[in-house]
Residue, then its C-alpha position, 0 to 999 in steps of 0.5 A: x156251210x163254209x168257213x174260210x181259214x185264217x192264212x195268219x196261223x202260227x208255223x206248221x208242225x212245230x211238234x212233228x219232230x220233237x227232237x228239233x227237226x223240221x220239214x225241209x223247206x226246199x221239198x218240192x211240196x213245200x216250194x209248190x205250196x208257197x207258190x199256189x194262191x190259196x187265197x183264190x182257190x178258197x174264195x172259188x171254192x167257198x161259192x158252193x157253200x152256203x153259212x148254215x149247215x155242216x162244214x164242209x172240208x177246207x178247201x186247201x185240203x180238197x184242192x190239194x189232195x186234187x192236185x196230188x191225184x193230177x201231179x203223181x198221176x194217181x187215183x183218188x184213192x191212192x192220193x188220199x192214201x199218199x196224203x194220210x202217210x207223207x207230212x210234206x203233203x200234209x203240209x202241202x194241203x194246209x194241215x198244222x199237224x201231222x195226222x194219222x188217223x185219217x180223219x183229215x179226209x178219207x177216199x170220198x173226199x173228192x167224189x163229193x167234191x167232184x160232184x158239188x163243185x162240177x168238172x169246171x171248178x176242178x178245171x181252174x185248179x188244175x190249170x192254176x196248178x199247170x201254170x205255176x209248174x211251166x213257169x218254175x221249170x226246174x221244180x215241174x220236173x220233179x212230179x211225174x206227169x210233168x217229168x213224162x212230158x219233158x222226158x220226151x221233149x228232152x228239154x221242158x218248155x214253158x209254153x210247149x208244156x202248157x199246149x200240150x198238157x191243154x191237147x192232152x186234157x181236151x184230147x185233141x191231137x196236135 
């Protein structure tokens, strides 16, 4: 079963930091998270589900523990890991509290996933994620698969970017 989340909810962590500080809104995972149609990543998500059942995980917290693992170059584990200490990409993955206790997802959250939603699901989200990244240069070169690209090139392109990140997903040489 799935629920889809109401995208009206109230500014996110507003009691984070009692003593009047915020998240920075200019953090690469906040810019990132107003950039993502979460909308699309929901409804694509929601196919696999059906309105009986257990509730299955939001899908902004599924898709978004995705692209960290894809955008820090991490495993699944170290993503999730990252997710558990860091409240920017909580924030990133749709959470309105900082959470501590890991009950926000655990290491099996994108094996289960993977496994339900099938290779080519993840393959949309993370193209969906490529494009924005080639299209905002200057925020693309501050996650590390990007930077190692663009390190190369010595200059980031757009275009560039996207052909050889699709060579490099499908493995073909030039």
């Amino acid at each position: 079963m799935y629920k889809t989340k109401d995208d009206r909810t109230p500014p996110l962590f507003p009691e984070l930091f009692p003593l009047g500080g915020a998240l920075n809104q200019e953090n690469r995972w906040c810019v990132l998270a107003e950039l993502i149609n979460w909308n699309d990543i929901d409804a694509i998500y929601s196919r696999y589900f059906s309105n009986i059942g257990r509730p299955a995980r939001d899908s902004r917290v599924v898709a978004g523990i995705f692209m960290v693992s894809l955008l820090e170059e991490t495993s699944d584990e170290a993503a999730v890991e990252l997710f558990s200490e860091n409240p920017y990409i909580q924030y990133f993955c749709g959470l309105g509290n900082f959470v501590t206790d890991g009950s926000a997802a655990d290491t099996q959250v994108l094996v289960r996933a993977r496994r339900r939603l099938g290779p080519e699901t993840f393959a949309l989200f993370e193209k969906e994620i490529l494009e924005i990244l080639a299209s905002h240069e200057t925020l693309g070169l501050k996650f590390s698969r990007t930077r190692k690209i663009a390190r190369k090139d010595f200059r980031f392109n757009a275009g560039t970017f996207l052909i050889k990140m699709g060579r490099r997903l499908t493995g073909l040489k030039k």
